[in-house]
C-alpha positions in Angstrom: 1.7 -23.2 5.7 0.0 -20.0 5.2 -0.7 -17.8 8.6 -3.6 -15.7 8.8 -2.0 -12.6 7.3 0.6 -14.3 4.5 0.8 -17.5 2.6 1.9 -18.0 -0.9 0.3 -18.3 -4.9 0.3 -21.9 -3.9 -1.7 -21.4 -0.7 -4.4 -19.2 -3.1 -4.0 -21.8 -6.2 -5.1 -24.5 -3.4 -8.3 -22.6 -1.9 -9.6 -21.9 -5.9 -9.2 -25.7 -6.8 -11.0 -26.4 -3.9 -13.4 -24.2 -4.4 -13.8 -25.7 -8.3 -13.7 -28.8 -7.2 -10.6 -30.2 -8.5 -9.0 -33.3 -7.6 -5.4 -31.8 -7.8 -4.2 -28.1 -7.6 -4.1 -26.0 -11.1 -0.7 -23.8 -11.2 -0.9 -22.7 -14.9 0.4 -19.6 -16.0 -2.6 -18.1 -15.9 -4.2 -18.9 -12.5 -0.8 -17.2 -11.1 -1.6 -13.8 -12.9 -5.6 -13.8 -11.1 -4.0 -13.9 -8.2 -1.5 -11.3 -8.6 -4.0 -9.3 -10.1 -6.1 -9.7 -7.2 -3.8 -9.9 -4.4 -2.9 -5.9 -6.2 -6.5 -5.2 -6.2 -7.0 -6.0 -2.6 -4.2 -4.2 -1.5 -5.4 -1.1 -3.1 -8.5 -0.8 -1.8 -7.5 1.0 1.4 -4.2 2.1 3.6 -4.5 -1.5 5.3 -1.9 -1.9 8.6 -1.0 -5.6 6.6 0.6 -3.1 3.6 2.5 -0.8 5.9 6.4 -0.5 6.2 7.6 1.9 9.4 10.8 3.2 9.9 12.9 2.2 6.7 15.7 4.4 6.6 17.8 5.9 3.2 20.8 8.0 3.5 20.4 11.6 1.5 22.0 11.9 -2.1 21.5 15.4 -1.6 19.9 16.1 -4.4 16.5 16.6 -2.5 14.5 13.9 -4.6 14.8 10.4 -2.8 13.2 7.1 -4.0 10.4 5.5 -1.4 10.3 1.9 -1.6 11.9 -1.0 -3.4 10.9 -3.4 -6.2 10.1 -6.1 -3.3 7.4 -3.0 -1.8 7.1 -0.6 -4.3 5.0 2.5 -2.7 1.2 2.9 -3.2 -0.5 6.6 -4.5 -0.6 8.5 -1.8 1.5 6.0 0.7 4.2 8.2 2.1 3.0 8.8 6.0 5.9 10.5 7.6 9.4 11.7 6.6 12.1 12.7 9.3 15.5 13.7 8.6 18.3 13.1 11.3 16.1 11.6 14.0 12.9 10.5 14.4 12.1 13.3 17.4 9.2 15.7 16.4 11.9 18.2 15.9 13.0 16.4 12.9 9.8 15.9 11.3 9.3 16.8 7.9 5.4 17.2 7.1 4.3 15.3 3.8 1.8 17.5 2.0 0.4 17.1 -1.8 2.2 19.0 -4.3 -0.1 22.3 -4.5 0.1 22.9 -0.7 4.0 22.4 -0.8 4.1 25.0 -3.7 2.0 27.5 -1.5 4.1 27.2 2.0 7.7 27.0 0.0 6.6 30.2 -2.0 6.1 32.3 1.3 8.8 30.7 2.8 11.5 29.3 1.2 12.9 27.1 4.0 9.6 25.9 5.1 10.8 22.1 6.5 8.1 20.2 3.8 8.3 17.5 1.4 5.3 16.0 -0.9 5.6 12.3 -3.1 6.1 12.5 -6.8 5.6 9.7 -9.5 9.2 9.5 -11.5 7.6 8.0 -14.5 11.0 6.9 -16.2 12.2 4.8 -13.7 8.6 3.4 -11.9 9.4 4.6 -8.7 7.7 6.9 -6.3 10.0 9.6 -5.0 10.1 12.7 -2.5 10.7 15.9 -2.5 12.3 17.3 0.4 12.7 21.0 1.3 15.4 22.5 2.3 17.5 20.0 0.5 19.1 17.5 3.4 23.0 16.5 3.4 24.3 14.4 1.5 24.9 11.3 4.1 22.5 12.5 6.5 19.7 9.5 7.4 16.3 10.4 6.1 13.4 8.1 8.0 10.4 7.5 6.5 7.1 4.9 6.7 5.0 4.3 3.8 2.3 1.6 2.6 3.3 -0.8 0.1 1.8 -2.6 -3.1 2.5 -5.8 -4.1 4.7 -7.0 -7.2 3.9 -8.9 -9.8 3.7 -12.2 -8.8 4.9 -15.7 -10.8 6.3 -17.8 -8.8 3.9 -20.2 -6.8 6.2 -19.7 -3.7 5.7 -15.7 -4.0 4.0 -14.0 -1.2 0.4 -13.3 -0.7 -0.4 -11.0 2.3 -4.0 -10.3 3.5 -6.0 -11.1 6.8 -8.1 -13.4 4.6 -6.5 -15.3 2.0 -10.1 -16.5 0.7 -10.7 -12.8 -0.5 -7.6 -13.0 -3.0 -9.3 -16.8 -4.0 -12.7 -15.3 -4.8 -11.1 -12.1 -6.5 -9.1 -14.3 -8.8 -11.5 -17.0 -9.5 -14.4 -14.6 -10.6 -11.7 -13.2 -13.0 -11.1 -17.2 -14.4 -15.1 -17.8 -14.6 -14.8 -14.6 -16.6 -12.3 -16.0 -18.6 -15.1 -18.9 -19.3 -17.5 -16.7 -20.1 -19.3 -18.2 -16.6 -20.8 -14.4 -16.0 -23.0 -15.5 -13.5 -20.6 -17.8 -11.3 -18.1 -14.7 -11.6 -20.4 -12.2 -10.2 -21.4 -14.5 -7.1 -17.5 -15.2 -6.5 -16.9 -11.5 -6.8 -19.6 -10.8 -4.5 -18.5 -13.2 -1.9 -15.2 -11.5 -2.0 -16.8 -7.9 -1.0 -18.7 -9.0 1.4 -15.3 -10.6 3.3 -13.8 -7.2 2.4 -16.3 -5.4 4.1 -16.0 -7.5 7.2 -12.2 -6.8 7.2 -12.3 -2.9 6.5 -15.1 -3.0 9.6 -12.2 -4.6 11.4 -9.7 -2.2 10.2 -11.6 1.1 11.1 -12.8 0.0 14.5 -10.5 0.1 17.8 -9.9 -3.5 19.2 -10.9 -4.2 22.8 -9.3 -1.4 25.3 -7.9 0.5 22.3 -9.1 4.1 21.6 -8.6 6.2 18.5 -7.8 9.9 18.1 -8.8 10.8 14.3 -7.3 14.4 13.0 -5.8 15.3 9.5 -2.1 16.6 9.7 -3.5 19.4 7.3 -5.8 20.9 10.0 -3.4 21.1 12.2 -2.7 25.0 12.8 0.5 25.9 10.9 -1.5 24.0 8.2 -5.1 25.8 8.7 -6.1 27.4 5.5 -5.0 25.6 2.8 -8.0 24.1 1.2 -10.8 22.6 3.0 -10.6 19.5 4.8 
């Protein structure tokens, strides 16, 4: 039975008969790929807490280049939140910067502790870059958000706060499919507006929580490198 953060295909499949109103529950081919398409589409709307992985753990190759994530939870564009190496004290943090800043700190020092996420196109996988090069064998810590895999199985996982969203997503994509345009657009905007609700949710503090906000860039060792 699906919780309010994960279910399965099956649990989705369910909602979008109901929601058609069929008598029994439709697990073509197809239907699976709306949802994986949608359950994807979901998850790359924003850095949600549900598609974050903390404190995973890789041991150097020494190479300097180190692959974030696994086929299971392959990492998102710009999902790589904190690299340490050795420990997880602030002494061993390594800050994670975009390639052009990385370029300008390593070029006026060249053992500036700094590393930045690179797309290794050959093997799918997104890597990073770690200066100076660690050990080989030495523990490199890091927390990233995740993406979701294909999915096709019905047993496959769905994660999200709101399973009706991925429903919605995937069924305006089948009403599509049936050239329903207008059905599609009010599925799709039902879907946005329960989106909304959740990034609302997402952004604010809960009850007797407070939030600090400041970019790692504008932190002073980091002040003057583009505008942020």
């Amino acid at each position: 039975m699906a919780t309010n953060t994960q279910g399965t295909v099956l649990n989705v499949l369910q909602i979008i008969s109901d929601l058609r109103g069929e008598s029994s529950v439709n697990s073509n081919s197809d239907r699976i790929r709306a949802v994986s398409r949608a359950n994807r589409d979901f998850a790359l709307r924003r850095f949600w807490r549900t598609h974050y992985l903390k404190d995973q753990t890789i041991s150097s190759s020494g190479t300097g280049d180190e692959t974030i994530g696994s086929t299971l939870y392959p990492m998102r564009m710009k999902g790589l939140s904190e690299v340490f190496i050795g420990g997880t004290t602030e002494d061993k943090r390594y800050p994670v910067v975009d390639f052009n800043a990385y370029k300008l700190l390593v070029n006026g020092n060249s053992a500036e502790r700094i590393c930045y996420e690179w797309y290794d196109k050959t093997n799918d996988f997104w890597k990073v870059h770690i200066n100076p090069t660690p050990t080989a064998a030495q523990t490199i810590y890091y927390s990233y958000f995740w993406e979701p895999p294909t999915l096709t199985l019905t047993t496959d996982i769905v994660v999200c706060p709101a399973l009706k969203v991925i429903a919605l997503i995937a069924l305006g994509d089948i009403y599509l499919g049936e050239d329903e345009t207008q059905k599609a657009l009010l599925s799709k905007q039902d879907a946005e507006q329960i989106i909304s609700e959740l990034e609302g949710i997402e952004s604010a503090p809960a009850e007797n929580q407070t939030y600090q906000m400041q970019s790692a860039e504008n932190l002073p060792r980091f002040r003057g490198i583009g505008t942020y």
